[in-house]
N, C-alpha and C positions, 0 to 999 in steps of 0.2 A: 255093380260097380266095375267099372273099365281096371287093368291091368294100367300099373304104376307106369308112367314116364321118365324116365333119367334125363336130365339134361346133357349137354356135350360133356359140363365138366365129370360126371360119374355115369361111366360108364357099365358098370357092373351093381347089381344091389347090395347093401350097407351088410359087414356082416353082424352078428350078435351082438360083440365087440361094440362097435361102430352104434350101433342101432342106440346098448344101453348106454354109452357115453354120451350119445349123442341127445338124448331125451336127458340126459343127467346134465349136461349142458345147458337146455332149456331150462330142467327144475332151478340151476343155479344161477342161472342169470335172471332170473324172472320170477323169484320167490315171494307168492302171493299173485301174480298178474302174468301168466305164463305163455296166452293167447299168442301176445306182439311176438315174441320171443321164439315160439312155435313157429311161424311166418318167415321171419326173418333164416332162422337155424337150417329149417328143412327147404325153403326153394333156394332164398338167397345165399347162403353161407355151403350148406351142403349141396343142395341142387338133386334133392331125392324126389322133390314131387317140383310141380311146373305149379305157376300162379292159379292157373283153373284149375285142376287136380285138387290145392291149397284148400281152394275155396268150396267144389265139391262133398270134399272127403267133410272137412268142417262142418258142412250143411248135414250133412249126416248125422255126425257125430253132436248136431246138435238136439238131433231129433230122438237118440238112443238117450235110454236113463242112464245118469251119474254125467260128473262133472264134464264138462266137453274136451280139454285137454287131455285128459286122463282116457278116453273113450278116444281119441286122436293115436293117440301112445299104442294103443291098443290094435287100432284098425293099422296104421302107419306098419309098425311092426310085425303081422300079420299077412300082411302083404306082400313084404318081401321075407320073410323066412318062417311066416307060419306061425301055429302056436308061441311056437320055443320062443320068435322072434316079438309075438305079440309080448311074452313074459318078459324078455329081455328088456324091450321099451317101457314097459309097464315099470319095470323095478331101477330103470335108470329114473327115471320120472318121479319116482316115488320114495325110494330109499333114505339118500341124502337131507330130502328137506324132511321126513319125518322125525329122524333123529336130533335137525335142527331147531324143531316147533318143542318137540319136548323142552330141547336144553331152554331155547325162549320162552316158554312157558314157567321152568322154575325160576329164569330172572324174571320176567313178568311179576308171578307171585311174592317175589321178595321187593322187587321196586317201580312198582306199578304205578305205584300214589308221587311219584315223582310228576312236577305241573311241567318240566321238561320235555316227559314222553311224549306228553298229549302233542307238543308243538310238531316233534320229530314226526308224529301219524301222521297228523293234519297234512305236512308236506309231502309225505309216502303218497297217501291219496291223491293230489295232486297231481305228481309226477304219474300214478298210474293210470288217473285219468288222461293223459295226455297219450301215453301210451296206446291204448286203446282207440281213440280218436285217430291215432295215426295209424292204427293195424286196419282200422275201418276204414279210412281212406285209399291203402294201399288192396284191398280187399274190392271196393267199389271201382278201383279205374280200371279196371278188362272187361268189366260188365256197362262199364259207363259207355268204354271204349267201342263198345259192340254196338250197341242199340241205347245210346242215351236220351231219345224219347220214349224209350217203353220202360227203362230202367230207371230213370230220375223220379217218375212221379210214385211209384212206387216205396223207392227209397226214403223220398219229402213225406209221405204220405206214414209209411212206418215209424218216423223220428217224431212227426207231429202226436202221434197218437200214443206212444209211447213217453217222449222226452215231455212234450207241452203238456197234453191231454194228462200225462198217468195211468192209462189206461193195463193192464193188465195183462203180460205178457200173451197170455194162454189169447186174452182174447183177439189183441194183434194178429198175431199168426192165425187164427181160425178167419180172420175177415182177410189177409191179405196173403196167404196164402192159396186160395184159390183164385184170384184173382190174378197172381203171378204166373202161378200154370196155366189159367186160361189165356194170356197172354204171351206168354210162351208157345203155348198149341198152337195158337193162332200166326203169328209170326214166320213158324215152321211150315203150315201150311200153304 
């Protein structure tokens, strides 16, 4: 994995400090759906990793077990200050909303069977679908940007089989995975 990039506007790496506010930032703004939030925080907002780094590190962090943000938090922090700075990111990420699922959990259990909630989810989903659709999109234009005949069919080709088809993640990635690489190799060559 390449050494972090700073943008102009941070010129030094995030301290401790910084690190767990700043994943505790993400847990808060993005409780439940933390992805877009991630994206936005660390290139746009803070400007600790650059859009391809963004996307990189992610790809990674999708392939390690446990949650990808969480595994984000992890590598992110890591990187620039090490363990201590991995723990740092880890516990800004994580702290906060854990204390808040409890406390949402005992009003769950007392008022659950309200036909109210159900409406309030249904619209949460929503909104996070959108979310998500929009981190994807800001996620595919540098790669579109670059080579969008090698990249588009790819892409059509993973939503088809995934979104249409149903087909099962694990098996996605075994078939379009190497096909990526090997189009990649090629490309380079």
């Amino acid at each position: 994995m390449r050494a972090p990039e700073l943008s102009k506007a941070s010129s030094s790496p995030p301290s401790l400090a910084q690190l767990y506010f700043g994943f505790a930032q993400i847990a808060l703004s993005a409780f439940g759906g933390a992805l877009p939030w991630a994206r936005r925080i660390l290139v746009e907002d803070k400007g600790w990793l650059d859009p391809d780094d963004f996307t990189d590190t992610l790809a990674l962090c999708q392939f390690l077990p446990g949650p990808n943000v969480i595994n984000l938090s992890i590598v992110v922090g890591s990187r620039f200050r090490g363990p201590v700075g991995a723990l740092a990111a880890f516990a800004g990420l994580m702290g906060l909303p854990v204390i808040i699922a409890i406390g949402l959990g005992a009003l769950y259990a007392r008022y659950g069977g309200l036909p109210l909630l159900g409406q309030v989810f249904a619209a949460l989903g929503a909104a996070a679908a959108g979310l998500v659709i929009t981190t994807a999109a800001k996620m595919a234009a540098p790669i579109l940007a670059r080579r969008p005949w090698s990249a588009a069919p790819v892409i059509a080709a993973g939503f088809v089989m995934e979104a249409l088809l149903r087909w099962p993640l694990p098996v996605v990635l075994a078939i379009l995975a190497p096909v990526s690489i090997g189009l990649a190799w090629r490309l380079r060559a």
